[in-house]
C-alpha positions in Angstrom: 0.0 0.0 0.0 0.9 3.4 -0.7 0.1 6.8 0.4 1.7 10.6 0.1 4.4 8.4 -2.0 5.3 6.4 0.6 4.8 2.6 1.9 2.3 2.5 4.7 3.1 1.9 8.1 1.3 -1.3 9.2 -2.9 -0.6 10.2 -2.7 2.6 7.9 -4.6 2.7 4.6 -3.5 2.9 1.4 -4.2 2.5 -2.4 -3.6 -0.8 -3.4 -0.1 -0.9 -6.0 1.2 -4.0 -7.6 5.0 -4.0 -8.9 5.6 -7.5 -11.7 8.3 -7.2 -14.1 5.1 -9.7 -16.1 2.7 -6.4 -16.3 0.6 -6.0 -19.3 1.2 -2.8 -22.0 -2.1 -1.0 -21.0 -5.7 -1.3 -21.8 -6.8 -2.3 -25.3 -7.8 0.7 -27.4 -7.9 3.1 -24.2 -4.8 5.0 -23.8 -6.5 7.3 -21.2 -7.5 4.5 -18.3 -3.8 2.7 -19.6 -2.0 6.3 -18.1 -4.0 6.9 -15.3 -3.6 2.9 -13.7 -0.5 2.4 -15.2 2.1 4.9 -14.0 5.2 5.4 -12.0 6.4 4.2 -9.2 5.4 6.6 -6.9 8.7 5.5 -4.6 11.7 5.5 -7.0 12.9 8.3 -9.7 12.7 6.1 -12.0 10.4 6.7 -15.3 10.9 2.9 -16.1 9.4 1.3 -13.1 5.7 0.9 -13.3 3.6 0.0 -11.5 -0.3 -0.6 -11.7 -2.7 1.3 -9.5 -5.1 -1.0 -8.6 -8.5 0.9 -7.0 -8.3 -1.1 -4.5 -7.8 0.7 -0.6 -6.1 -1.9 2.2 -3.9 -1.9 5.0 -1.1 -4.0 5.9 -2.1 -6.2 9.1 1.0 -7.4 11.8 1.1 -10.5 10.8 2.4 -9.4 7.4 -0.6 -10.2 5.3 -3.3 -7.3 3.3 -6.3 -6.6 4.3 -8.5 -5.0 1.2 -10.8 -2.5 2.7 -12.7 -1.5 -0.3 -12.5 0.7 -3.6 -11.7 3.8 -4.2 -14.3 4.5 -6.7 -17.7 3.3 -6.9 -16.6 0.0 -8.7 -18.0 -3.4 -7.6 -18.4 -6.7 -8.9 -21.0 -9.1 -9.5 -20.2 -12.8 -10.7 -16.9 -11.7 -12.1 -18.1 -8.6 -14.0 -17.2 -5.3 -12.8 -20.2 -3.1 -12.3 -19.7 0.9 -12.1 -22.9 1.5 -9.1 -23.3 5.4 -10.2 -24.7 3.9 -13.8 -27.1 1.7 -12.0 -27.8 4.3 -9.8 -28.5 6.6 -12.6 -30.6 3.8 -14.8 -32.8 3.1 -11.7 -33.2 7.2 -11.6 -34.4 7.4 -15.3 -37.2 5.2 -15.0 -38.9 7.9 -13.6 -40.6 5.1 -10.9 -38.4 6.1 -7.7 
């Protein structure tokens, strides 16, 4: 976990980075969401070392292990499938029945 470009201390919250030299090139066909997830590293000065920004906020427990808190944005998933809840929100809304 990082935050303020730093590791987090153990029980503090952070987004969720991963570091593996087998990272993908980006996002098929969407060059915006490939810079914004796909950056950095926030911790060396290096323009080389990437690292992907998951969405996911945790916190490193004592015992060494992650615990993932929740998102950072309003993603969730259902069977598998991410599902963005401000466009279900919004759908539900445009009925015009609520």
């Amino acid at each position: 976990m990082i935050k303020d470009k730093r590791i987090c201390r153990i029980g503090e919250t952070g987004e969720i980075f991963i570091k593996t030299p087998f990272t993908t090139k980006g996002y098929y066909n969407n060059e915006a969401l490939t810079s914004s997830t796909f950056v950095q590293n926030p911790l060396v000065d290096d323009c080389r070392d990437i690292v992907y920004k998951t969405g996911d906020v945790g916190r490193y427990l004592p015992d060494g292990n992650i615990e993932v808190l929740g998102r950072l944005d309003n993603q969730v998933k259902v069977n598998g499938v991410r599902v963005e809840l401000g466009e279900v929100e919004g759908a539900i809304l445009g009925t015009g029945k609520i």
